[in-house]
N, C-alpha and C positions, 0 to 999 in steps of 0.2 A: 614232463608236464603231468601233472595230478589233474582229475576227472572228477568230479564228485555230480552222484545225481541226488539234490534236492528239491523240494517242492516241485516237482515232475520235469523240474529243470533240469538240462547237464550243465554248469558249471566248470570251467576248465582252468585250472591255473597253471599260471607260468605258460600259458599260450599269447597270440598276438592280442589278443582284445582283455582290458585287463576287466578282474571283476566287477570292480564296479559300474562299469559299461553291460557286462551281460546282464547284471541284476534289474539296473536300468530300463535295459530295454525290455525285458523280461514284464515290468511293471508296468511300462507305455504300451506293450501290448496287452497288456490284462485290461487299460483304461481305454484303449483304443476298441478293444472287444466288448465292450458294457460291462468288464464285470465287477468295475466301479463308476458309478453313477458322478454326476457335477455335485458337489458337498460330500462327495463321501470320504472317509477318510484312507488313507493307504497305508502298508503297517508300519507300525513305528517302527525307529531305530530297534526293540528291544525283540519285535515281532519278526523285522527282517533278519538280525543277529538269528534267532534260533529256525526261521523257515529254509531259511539259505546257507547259513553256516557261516557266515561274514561275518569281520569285525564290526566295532561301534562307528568306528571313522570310518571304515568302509560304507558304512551304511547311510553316515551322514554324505558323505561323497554322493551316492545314489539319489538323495533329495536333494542337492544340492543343481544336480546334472537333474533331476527333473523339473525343479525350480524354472533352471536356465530353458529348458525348453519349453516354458510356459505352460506345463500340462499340472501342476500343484504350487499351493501357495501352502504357506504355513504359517501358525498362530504359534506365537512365544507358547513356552507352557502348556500346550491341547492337542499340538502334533499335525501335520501334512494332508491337504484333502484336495482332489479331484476341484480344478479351472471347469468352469461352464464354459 
């Protein structure tokens, strides 16, 4: 199992919870804690690729899975923003 600590995250791969689940939750708790607002945006695919250390598909997975929990909607073309 590899360990990585990014964005003051640790990050675990090849453990039971796969990345894109920790990155996820990671994100639900940043919007659960205020420290995005309803309209705000969350980082892009290209923001999460260099904050976290994940792939692109990885990252689309992460909004994908935050989509699904109703906590972002996303705009073709302008990127992922914080559900009122």
């Amino acid at each position: 199992m590899c360990v990585a600590m990014l964005s003051g995250m640790e990050i675990r791969h090849g453990g039971p919870v796969p990345v894109w689940k920790q990155v996820a939750d990671d994100i639900a708790r940043r919007i659960k804690a205020g420290e995005f607002h309803k309209d705000d945006a969350i980082p892009s695919q290209t923001a999460m690729r260099q904050e976290y250390g994940i792939a692109i598909m990885t990252a689309r997975r992460v909004i994908r899975d935050l989509q699904e929990r109703e906590l972002v909607y996303t705009v073709t073309g302008r990127g992922s923003y914080v559900r009122g």
